[in-house]
C-alpha positions in Angstrom: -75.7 32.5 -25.4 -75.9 28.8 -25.2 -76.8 26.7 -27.9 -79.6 24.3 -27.3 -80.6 21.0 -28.5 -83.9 19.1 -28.0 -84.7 15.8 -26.7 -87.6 13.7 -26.3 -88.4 11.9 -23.0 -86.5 8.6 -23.3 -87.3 5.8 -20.5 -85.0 2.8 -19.7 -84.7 -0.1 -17.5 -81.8 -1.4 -16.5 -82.0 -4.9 -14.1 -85.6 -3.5 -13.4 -84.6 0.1 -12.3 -85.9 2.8 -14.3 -84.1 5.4 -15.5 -86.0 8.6 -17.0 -84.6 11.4 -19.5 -87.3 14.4 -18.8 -88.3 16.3 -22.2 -86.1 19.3 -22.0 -83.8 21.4 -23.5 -79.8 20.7 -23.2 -77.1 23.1 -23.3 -74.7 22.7 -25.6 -70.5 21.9 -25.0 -68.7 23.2 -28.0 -64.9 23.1 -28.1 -63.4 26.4 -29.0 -62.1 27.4 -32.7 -58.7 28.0 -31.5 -58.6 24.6 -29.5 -59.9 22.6 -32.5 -56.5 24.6 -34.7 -54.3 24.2 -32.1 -55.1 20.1 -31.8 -55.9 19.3 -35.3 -51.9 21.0 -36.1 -50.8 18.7 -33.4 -52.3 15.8 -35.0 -51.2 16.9 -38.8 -47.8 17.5 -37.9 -47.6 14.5 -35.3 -46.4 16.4 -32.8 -45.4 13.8 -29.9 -46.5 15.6 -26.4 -48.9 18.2 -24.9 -50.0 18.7 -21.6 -53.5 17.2 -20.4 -53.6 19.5 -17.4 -53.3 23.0 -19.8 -55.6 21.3 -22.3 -58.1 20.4 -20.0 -58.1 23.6 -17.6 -58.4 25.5 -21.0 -61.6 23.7 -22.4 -63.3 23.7 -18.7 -62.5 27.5 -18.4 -64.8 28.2 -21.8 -68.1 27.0 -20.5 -70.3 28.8 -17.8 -70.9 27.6 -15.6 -68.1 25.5 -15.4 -68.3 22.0 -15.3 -67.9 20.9 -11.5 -66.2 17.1 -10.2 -66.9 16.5 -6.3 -65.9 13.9 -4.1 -62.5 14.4 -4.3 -62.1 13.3 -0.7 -62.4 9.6 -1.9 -58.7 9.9 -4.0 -56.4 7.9 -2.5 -52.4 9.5 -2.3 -51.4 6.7 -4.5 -52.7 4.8 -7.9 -56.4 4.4 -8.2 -59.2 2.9 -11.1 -62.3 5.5 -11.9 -64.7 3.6 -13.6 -67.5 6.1 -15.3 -70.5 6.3 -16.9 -69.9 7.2 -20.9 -71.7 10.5 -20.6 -71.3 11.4 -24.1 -74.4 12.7 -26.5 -74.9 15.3 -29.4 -73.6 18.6 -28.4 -71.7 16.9 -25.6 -68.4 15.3 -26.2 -66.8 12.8 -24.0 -63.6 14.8 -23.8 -65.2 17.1 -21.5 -65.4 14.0 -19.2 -62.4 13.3 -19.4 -61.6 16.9 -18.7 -63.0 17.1 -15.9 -61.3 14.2 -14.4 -57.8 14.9 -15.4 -58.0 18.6 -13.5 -59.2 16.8 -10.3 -56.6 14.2 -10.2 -54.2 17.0 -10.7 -55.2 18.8 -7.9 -54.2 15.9 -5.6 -51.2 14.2 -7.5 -49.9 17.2 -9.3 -48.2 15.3 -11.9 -49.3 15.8 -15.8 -50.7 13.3 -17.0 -52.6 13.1 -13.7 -54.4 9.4 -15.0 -54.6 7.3 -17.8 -57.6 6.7 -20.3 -58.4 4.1 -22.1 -59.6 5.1 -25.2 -61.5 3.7 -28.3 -58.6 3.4 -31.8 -61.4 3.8 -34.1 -64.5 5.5 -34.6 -67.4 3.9 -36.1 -70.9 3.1 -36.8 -73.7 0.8 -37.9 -74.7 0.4 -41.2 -76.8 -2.7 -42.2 -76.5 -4.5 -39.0 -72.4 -4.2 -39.6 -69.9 -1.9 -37.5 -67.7 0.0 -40.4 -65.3 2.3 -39.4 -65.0 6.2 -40.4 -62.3 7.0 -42.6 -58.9 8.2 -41.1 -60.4 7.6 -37.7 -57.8 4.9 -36.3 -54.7 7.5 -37.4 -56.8 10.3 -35.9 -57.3 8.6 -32.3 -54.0 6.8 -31.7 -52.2 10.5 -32.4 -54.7 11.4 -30.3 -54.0 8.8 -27.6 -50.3 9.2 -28.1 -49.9 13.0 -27.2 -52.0 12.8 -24.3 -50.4 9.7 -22.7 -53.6 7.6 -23.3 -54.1 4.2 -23.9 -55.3 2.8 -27.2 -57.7 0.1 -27.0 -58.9 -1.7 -30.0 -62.6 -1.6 -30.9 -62.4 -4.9 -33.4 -63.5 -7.5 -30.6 -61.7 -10.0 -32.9 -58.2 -8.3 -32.4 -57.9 -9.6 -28.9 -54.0 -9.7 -28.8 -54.5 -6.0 -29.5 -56.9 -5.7 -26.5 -55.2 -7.6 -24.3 -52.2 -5.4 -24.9 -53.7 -2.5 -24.0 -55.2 -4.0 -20.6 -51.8 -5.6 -19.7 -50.4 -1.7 -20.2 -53.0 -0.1 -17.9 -52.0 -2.8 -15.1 -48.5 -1.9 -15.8 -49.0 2.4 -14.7 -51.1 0.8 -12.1 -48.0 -0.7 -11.0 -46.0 2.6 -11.2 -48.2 4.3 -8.9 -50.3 5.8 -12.0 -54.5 6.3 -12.1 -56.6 4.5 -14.5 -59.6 5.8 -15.9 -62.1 3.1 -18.2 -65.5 3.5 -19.2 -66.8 -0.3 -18.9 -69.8 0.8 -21.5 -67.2 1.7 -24.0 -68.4 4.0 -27.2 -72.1 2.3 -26.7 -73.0 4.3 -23.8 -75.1 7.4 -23.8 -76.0 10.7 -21.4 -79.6 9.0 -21.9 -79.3 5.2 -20.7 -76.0 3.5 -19.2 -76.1 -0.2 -20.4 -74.3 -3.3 -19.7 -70.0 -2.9 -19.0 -68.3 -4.9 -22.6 -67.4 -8.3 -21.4 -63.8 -8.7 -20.2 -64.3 -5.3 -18.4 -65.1 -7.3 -15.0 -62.4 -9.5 -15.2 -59.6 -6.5 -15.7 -61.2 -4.9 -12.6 -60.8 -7.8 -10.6 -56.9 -7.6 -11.5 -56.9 -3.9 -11.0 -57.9 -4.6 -7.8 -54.2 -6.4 -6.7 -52.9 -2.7 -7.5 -55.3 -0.2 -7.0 -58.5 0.8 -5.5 -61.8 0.8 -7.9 -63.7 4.0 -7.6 -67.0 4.1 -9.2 -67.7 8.2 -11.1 -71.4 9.5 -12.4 -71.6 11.9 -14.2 -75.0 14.2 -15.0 -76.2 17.6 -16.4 -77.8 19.6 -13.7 -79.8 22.3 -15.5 -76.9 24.2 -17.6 -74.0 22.7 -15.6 -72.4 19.3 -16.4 -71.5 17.3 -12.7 -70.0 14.4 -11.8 -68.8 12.8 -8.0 -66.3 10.3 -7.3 -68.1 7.9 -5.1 -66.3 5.9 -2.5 -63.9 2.5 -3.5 -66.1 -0.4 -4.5 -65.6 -3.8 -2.5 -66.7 -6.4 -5.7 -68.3 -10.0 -4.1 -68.5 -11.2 -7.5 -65.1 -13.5 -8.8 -66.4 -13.9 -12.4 -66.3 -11.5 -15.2 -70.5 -11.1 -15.4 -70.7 -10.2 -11.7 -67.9 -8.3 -11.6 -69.6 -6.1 -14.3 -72.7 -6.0 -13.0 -71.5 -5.1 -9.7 -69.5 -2.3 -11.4 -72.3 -0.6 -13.5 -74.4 -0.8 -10.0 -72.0 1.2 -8.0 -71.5 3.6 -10.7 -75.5 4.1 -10.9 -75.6 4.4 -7.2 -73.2 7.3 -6.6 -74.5 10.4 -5.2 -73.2 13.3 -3.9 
């Protein structure tokens, strides 16, 4: 039996469209006992490698029904950027998201890892108007990062030689032929409102775009089954970094199966 969690109706706007959260109740995504021993004894010993593609399959496999990606059609054969909504709330982590990605991209390119996420090196939260950072988080997520072939990005806005490491990294495995995936809300985003891409995000886009196609990806809960579509490559008008954002959270509202 799935465990539920309640929500209250939640109503946003964003660039005057509305977007409504309907009262109701949500399934919840739990990862398995033996996948939590199984990762948390990779990350204590430091083990160096595992697979994405056996991780991923495995966590997908242990909800009903499964989680389902369309729009696989729009993959090109080579490198591409998915740029997705950070679908992430209680009872839903943002690894299934990733997930569900990493097992679609296989099933064109066949190589593990199939794409590579940027990810946040540090958890944190608010607490009197100041971000602090949960204990052990930053070891945690960069063993994390480093086992799945993912890309550390710094949350500290101030570390920008950090940051701009980590951008100059996903432009090099776009260069090798290898998929990006970002989430241009970063860790602010929610299943209940997307808001505005982090600043910067437009301007690496408009780079990406020299090496790969930008694909816009929405993801949504349809009753007790978590969906998302790849929507066709996005041609960006826009040349600075504010456009290029908007333009980016715009296409990824707009995608529809």
């Amino acid at each position: 039996m799935l465990t539920r969690i309640k929500f209250r109706t939640i109503e946003h706007s964003i660039k005057s469209r509305k977007v409504i959260v309907v009262s109701s109740t949500l399934p919840n995504y739990p990862v398995p006992f033996i996948a939590n021993v199984v990762l948390s004894s990779s990350i204590f010993f430091g083990w160096p490698h595992r697979s994405l593609i056996y991780d991923s399959t495995f966590l997908l496999n242990t909800h009903h029904p499964r989680p389902l990606l369309t729009g696989l059609e729009h993959l090109p054969d080579g490198a591409s950027v998915l740029i997705a909504n950070h679908y992430q709330r209680p009872g839903l982590w943002i690894g299934w998201i990733g997930a569900m990605l990493a097992v679609g991209l296989h099933s064109r390119n066949h190589v593990d890892p199939p794409l590579r996420m940027i990810s946040t090196d540090e958890q944190r939260f608010r607490w009197r108007g100041q971000w602090r950072t949960v204990p052990f988080s930053r070891w945690f997520l960069r063993r994390v990062a480093r086992f799945w072939g993912m890309i550390p990005m710094p949350a500290d806005d101030a570390d920008t030689s950090g940051r701009g490491g980590a951008l100059r990294q996903a432009l090099r495995y776009l260069q090798q032929g290898q998929s990006i995936l970002i989430f241009p809300e970063g860790e602010v985003g929610t299943a209940f409102q997307m808001t505005d891409a982090l600043p910067g995000t437009g301007t690496f886009l408009g780079l990406a775009t020299r090496y790969a196609p930008i694909l816009p990806v929405r993801f949504w809960e349809d009753g007790d089954q978590l969906r998302g579509h790849i929507g066709s490559p996005l041609s960006f008008s826009s040349r600075d970094d504010a456009g290029l954002r908007a333009e980016a959270m715009t296409a990824i509202q707009s995608v529809r199966p």
